[in-house]
LOBALO-956656 format. One record per residue (C-alpha): residue number from 1; x, y, z. Coordinates in pm, 1 decimal. Last residue first. Example, Ala and Ser with C-alpha at 12.3 -4.5 7.8 and 13.67 -1.06 7.14 Angstrom:
! LOBALO-956656
SITE    k         x         y         z
SITE    2    1367.0    -106.0     714.0
SITE    1    1230.0    -450.0     780.0
This chain:
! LOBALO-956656
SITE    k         x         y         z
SITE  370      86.2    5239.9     701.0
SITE  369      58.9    5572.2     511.5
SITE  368     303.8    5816.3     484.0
SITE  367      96.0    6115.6     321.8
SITE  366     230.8    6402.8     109.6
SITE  365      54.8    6689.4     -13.7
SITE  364    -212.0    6901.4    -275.8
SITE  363    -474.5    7098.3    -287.4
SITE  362    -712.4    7344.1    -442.6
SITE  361    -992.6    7558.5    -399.3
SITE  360   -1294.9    7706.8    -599.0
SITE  359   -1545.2    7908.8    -536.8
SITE  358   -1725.2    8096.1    -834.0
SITE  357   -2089.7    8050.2    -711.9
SITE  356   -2430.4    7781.4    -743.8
SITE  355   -2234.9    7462.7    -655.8
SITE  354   -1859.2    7492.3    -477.7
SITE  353   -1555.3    7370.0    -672.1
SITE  352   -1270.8    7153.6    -522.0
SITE  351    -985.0    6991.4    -676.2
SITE  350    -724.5    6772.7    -489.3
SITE  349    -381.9    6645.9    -565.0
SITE  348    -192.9    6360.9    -400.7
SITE  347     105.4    6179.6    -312.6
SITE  346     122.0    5888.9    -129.6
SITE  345     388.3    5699.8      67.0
SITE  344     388.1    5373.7     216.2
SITE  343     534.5    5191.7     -79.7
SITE  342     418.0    5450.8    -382.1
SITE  341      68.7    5533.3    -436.0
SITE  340     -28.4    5820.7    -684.1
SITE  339    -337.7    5976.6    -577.9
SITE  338    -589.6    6223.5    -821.5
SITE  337    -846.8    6389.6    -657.5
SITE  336   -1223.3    6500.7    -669.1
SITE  335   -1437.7    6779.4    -530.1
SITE  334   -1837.8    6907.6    -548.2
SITE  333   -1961.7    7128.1    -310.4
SITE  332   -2211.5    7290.8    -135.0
SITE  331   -2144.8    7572.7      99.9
SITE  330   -2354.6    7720.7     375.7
SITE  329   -2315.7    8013.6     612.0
SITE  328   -2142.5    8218.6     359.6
SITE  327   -1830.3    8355.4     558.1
SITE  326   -1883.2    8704.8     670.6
SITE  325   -1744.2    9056.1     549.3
SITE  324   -1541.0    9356.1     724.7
SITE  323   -1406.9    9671.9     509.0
SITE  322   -1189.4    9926.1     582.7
SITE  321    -931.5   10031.4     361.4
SITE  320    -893.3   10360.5     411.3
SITE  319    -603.3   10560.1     225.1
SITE  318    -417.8   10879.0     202.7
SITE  317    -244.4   11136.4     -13.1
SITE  316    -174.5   11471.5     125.4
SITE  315    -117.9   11735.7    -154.4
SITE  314      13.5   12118.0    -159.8
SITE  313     -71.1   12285.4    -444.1
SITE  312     146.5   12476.8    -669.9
SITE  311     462.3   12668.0    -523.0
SITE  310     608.6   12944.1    -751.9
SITE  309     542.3   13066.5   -1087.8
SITE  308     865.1   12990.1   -1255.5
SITE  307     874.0   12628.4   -1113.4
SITE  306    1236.5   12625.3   -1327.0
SITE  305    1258.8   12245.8   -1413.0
SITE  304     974.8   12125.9   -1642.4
SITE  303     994.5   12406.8   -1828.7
SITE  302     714.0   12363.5   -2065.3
SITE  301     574.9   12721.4   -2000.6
SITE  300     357.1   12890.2   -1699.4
SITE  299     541.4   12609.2   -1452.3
SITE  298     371.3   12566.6   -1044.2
SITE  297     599.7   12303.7    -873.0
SITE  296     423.4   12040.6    -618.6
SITE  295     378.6   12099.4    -273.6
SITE  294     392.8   11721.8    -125.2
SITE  293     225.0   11629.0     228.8
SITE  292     450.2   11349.8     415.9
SITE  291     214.5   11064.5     342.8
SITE  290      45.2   10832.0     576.0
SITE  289    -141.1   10572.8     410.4
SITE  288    -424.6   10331.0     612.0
SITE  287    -522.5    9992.7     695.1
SITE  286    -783.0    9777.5     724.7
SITE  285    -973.2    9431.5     650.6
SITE  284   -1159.5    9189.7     833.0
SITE  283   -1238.9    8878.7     733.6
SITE  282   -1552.2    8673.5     899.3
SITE  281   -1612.5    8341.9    1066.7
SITE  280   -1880.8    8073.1    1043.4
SITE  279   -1913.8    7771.0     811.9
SITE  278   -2142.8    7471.5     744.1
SITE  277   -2014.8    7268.6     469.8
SITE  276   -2177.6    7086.0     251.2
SITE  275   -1980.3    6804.8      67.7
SITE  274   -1974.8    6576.2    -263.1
SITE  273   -1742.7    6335.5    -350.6
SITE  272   -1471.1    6212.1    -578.8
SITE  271   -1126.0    5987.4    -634.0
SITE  270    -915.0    5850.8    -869.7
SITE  269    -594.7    5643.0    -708.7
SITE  268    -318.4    5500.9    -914.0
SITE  267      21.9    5306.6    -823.6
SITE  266    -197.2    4970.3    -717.9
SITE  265    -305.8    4876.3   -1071.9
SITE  264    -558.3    5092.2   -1057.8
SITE  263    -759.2    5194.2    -748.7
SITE  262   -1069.1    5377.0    -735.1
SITE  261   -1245.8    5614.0    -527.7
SITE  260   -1552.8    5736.9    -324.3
SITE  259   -1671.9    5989.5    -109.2
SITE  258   -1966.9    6150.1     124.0
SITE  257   -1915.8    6471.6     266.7
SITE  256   -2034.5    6657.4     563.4
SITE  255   -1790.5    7006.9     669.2
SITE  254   -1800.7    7164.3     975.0
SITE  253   -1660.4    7486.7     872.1
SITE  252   -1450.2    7782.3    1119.8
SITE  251   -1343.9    8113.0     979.8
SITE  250   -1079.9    8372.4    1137.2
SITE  249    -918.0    8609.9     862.3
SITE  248    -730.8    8950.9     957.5
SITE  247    -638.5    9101.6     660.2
SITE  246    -372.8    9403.7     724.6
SITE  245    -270.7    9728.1     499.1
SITE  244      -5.7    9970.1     486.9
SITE  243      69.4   10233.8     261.2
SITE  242     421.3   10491.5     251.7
SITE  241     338.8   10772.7      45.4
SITE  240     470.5   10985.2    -232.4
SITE  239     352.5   11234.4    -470.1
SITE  238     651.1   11365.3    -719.2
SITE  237     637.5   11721.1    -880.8
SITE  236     479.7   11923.9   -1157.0
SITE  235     190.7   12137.2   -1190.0
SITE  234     198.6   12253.5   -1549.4
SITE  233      25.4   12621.9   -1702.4
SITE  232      31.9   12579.6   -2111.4
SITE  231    -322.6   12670.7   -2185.1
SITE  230    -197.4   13035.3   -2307.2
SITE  229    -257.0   13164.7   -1950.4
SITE  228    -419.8   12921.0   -1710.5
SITE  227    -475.1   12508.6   -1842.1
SITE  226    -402.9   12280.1   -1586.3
SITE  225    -133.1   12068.3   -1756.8
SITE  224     -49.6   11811.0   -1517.3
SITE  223     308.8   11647.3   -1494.3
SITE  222     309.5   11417.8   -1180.2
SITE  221     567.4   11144.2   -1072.3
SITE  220     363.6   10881.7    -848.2
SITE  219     571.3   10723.0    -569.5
SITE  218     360.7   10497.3    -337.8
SITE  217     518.4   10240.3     -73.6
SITE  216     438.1    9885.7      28.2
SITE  215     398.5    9702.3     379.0
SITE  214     162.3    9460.1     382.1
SITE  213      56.0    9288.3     698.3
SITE  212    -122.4    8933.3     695.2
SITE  211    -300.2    8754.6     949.9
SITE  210    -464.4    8431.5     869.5
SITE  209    -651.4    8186.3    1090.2
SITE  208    -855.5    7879.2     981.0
SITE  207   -1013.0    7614.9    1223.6
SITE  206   -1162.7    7315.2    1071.4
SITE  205   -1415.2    7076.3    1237.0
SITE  204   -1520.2    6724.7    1134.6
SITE  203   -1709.4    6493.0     899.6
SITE  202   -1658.4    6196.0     613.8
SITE  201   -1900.7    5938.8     467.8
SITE  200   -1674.6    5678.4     253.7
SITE  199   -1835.6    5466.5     -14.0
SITE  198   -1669.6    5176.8    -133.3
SITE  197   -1272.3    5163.9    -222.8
SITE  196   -1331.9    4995.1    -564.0
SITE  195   -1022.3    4805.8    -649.7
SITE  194    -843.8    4734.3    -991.2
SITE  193    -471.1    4512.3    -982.0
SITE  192    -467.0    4604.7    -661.8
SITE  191    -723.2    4378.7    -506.6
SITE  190   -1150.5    4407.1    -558.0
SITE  189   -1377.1    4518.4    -293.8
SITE  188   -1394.3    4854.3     -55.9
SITE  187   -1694.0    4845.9     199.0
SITE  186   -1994.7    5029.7     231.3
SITE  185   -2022.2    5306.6     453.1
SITE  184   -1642.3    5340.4     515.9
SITE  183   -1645.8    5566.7     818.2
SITE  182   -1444.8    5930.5     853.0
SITE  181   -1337.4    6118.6    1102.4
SITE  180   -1205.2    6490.8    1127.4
SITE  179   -1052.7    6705.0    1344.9
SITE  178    -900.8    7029.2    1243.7
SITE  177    -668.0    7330.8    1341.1
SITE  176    -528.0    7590.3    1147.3
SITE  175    -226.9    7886.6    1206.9
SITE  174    -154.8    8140.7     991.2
SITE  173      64.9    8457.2    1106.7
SITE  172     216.4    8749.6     867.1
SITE  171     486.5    8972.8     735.6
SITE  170     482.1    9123.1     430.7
SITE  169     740.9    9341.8     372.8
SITE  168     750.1    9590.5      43.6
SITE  167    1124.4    9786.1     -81.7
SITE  166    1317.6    9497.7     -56.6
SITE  165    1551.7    9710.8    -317.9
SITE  164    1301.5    9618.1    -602.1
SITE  163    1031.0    9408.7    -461.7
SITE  162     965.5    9180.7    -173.1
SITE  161    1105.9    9085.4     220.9
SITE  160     968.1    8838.1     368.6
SITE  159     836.2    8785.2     701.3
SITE  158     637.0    8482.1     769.7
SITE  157     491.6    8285.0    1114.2
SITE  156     347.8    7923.4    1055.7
SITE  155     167.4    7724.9    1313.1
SITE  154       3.9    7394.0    1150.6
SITE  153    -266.4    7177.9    1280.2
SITE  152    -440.1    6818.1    1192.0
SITE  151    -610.7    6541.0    1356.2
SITE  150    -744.3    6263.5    1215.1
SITE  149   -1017.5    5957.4    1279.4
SITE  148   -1051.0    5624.1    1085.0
SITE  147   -1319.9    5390.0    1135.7
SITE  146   -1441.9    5120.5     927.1
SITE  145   -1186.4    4863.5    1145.4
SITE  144   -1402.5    5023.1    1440.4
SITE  143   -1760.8    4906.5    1361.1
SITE  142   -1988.0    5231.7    1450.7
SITE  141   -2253.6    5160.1    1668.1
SITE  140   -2110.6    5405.7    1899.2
SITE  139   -1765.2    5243.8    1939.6
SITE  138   -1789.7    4874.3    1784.3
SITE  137   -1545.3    4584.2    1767.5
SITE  136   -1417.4    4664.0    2109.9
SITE  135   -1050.1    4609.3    2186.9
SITE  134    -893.2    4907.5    2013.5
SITE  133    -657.4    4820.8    1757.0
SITE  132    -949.1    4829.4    1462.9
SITE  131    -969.6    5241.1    1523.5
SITE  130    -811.3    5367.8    1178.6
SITE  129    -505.4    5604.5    1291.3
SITE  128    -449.3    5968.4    1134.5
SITE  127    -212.5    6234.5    1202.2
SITE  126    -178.0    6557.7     949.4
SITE  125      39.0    6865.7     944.4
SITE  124    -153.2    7147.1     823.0
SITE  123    -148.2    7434.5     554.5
SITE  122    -410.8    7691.9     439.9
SITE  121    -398.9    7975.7     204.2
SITE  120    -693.9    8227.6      82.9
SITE  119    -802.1    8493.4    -195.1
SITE  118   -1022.1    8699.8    -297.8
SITE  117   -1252.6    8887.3    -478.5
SITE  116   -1062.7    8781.9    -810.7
SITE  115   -1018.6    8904.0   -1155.2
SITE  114    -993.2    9252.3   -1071.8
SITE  113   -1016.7    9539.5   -1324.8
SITE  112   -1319.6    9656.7   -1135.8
SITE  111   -1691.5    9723.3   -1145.3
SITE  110   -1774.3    9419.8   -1325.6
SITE  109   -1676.1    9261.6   -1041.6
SITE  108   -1515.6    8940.6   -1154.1
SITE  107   -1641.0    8620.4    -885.9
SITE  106   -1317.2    8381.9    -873.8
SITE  105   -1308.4    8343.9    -499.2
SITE  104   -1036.6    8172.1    -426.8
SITE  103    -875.6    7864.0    -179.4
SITE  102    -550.2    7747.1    -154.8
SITE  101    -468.0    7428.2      -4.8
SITE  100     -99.8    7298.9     146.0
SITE   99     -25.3    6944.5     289.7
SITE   98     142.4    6711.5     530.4
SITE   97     101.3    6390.4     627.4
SITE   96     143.5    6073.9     874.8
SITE   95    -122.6    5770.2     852.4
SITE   94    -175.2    5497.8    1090.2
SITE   93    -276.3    5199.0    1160.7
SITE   92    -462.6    5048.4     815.5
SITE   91    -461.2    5276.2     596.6
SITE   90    -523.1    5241.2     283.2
SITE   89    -496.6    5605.0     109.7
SITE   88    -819.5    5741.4     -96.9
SITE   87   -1026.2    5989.2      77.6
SITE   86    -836.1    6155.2     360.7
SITE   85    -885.4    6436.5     582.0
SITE   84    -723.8    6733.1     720.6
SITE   83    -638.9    6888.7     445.5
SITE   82    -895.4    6806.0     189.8
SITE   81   -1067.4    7174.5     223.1
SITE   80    -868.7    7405.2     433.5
SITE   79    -853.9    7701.1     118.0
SITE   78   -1207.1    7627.8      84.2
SITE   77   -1289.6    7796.5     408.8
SITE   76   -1030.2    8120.8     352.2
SITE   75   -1165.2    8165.0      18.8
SITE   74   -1496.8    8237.4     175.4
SITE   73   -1337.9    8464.1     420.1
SITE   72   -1166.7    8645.5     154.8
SITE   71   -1457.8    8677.5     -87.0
SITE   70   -1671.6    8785.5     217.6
SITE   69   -1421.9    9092.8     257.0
SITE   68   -1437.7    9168.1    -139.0
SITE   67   -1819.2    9164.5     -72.3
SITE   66   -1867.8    9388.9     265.7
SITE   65   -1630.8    9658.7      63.9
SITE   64   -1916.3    9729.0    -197.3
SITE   63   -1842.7   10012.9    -437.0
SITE   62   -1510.6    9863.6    -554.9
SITE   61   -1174.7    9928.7    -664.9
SITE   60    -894.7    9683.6    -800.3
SITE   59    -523.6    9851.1    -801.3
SITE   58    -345.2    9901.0   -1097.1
SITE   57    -536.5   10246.3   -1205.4
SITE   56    -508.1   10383.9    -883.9
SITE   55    -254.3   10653.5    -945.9
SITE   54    -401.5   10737.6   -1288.0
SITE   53    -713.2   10797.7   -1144.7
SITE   52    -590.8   10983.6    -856.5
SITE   51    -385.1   11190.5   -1161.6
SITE   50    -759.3   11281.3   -1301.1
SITE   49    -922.8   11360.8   -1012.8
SITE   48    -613.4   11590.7    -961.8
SITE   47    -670.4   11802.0   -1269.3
SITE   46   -1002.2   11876.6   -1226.4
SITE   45    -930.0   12045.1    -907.8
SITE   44    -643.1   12208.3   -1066.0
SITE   43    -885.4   12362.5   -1307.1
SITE   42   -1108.8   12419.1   -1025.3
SITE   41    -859.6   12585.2    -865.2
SITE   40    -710.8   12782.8   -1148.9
SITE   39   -1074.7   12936.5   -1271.5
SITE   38   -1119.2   13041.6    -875.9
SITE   37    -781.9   13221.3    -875.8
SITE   36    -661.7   13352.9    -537.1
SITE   35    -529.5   13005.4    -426.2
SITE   34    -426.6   12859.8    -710.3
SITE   33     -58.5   12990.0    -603.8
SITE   32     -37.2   12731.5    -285.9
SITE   31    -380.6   12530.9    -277.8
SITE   30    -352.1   12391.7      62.4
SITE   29    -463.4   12108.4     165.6
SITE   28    -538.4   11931.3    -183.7
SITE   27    -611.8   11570.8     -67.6
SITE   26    -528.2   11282.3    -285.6
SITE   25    -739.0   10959.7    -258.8
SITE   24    -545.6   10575.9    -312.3
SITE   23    -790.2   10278.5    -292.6
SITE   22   -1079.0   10402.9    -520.5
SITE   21   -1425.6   10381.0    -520.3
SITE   20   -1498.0   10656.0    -336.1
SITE   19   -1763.9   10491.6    -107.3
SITE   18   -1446.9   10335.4      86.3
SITE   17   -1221.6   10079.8      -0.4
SITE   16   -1185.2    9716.0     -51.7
SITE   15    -924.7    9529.9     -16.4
SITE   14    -843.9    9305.5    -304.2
SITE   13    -437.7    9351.3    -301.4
SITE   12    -402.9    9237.5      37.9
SITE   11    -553.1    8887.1    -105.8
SITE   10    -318.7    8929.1    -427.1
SITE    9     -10.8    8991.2    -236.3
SITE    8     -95.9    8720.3      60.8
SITE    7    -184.1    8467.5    -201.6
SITE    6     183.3    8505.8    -339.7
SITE    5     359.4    8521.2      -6.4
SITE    4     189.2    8205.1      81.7
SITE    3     295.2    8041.2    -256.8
SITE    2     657.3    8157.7    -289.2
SITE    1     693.4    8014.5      81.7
């Protein structure tokens, strides 16, 4: 739970915005006692670039909303990677599992304070069975006790509650599908004591879905000096807001890999490969914040109480988040894993990094193996 509800607070918190740069804009619509002073105005205009940079300076900003978007859906791919498949266990039947796999795109744009472009989360239930109890000793050319085939999905709905007096909600929907097989290309050799498993070739479909609504809200106390008689005018007052943004993530990878391991002394598994993947999909990002429009207080001294010249501006702070990027088309990648093997259960970790970006992803479950 901590995990999903993490990713979904840093992925909501790499949207992208519009050509301003910025995910939080304040509107002056109406300029109150500024009004019939040109010198004042564009003082106060001044001013409020100035407190929309201070409101945004803990969120990431970007010129380029396509990229942030294609970080998600990238992350969303590597997130599923080692799920659904196996590299290491010995089955023999069957094989029951479950794991979790985040995914991220570590790319820093120099453009923001951000350390990511984005961010993804995957989970599945896995079922697995190695083909030697069917009668035939092939199935395509393919000898069955070398084949092992899986099947894995998970359906997950969250609301949770966050912050100081449960002020933010995220609520969300992930679901994921896969099928994979795999074929030992050259046989394992050796006995428990030390044991090459071969070389495995691996392939399938995954199916990644994410949905995640963040509910949040702005309150940004403002004390402005604007300059005006004896540089001491002040436009004081509180801006609020209430945002809300949604990710909508849908990618799909066929992924080709080609694996080995080794066994020591039956409790420890090592593990690596190499994979391309073949992906399509996009993320889609939007959202928007509705704020009751604030007039803030218009001071002549250092009063920050008596509003002595009347009503300053009025502001209406918003937000567009739009942005919509692809999958990359291709991936190559490198992984490996670490297994520890207890009686028919095994427990694993899993590393992967993609070749030629800043992708990486990460795994780690439960198997009961037989």
């Amino acid at each position: 739970m901590k995990l999903i509800i993490l990713a979904a607070v840093l992925g909501l918190g790499f949207f992208p915005v519009d050509s301003s740069a910025q995910l939080f804009k304040l509107e002056t619509t109406d300029y109150g006692a500024f009004a019939g002073n040109a010198s004042l105005r564009s003082a106060w205009d001044s001013a409020l670039l100035e407190i929309q940079t201070e409101v945004n300076k803990d969120f990431p900003s970007t010129e380029n909303p396509r990229r942030l978007m294609q970080g998600m859906a990238n992350s969303s791919v590597m997130a599923g990677k080692g799920i659904g498949s196996d590299y290491a266990s010995r089955m023999q039947v069957f094989l029951i599992g479950a794991g979790v796999g985040v995914g991220a795109d570590m790319t820093k744009d120099k453009q923001t304070d951000s350390d990511l472009s984005g961010v993804g989360i995957q989970g599945g239930l896995l079922i697995g069975t190695n083909l030697s109890w069917m009668d035939a000793e092939k199935i395509l050319g393919l000898y069955t006790d070398r084949l092992n085939v899986y099947v894995n999905w998970l359906g997950y709905n969250l609301d949770q509650k966050m912050g100081d007096g449960d002020k933010d909600q995220i609520t969300g929907d992930l679901s994921s599908f896969g099928f994979h097989v795999s074929y030992d290309l050259v046989k394992p050799v050796g006995h428990s004591i030390l044991r090459w498993g071969g070389i495995k070739i691996h392939t399938g479909y995954e199916y990644n879905t994410t949905r995640l609504t963040f509910k949040s809200s702005l309150s940004e106390d403002v004390d402005e000096n604007i300059g005006g008689i004896g540089n001491d005018d002040h436009v004081r007052g509180t801006i609020e807001g209430k945002p809300e943004a949604t990710i909508d993530v849908a990618t799909q990878s066929i992924p080709i890999e080609i694996s080995t391991n080794v066994q020591l002394l039956y409790f420890l598994s090592i593990y690596t490969g190499l994979g391309v993947d073949f992906n399509f999909g996009r993320a889609k990002g939007d959202g928007s914040l509705n704020a009751t429009p604030t007039t803030l207080r218009y001071d002549t001294d250092d009063d920050s109480s008596n509003g002595d010249a009347g009503a300053g501006a009025t502001v209406q702070a918003e937000a567009n988040i739009d942005g919509t990027g692809r999958v990359d088309s291709i991936l190559t990648r490198g992984f490996a894993g670490l297994q520890i093997n207890l009686p028919y259960i095994n427990i694993f970790a899993q590393v992967d990094k993609a070749f030629g970006n800043e992708l990486i992803g990460a795994t780690a479950g439960l198997r009961i193996v037989y």
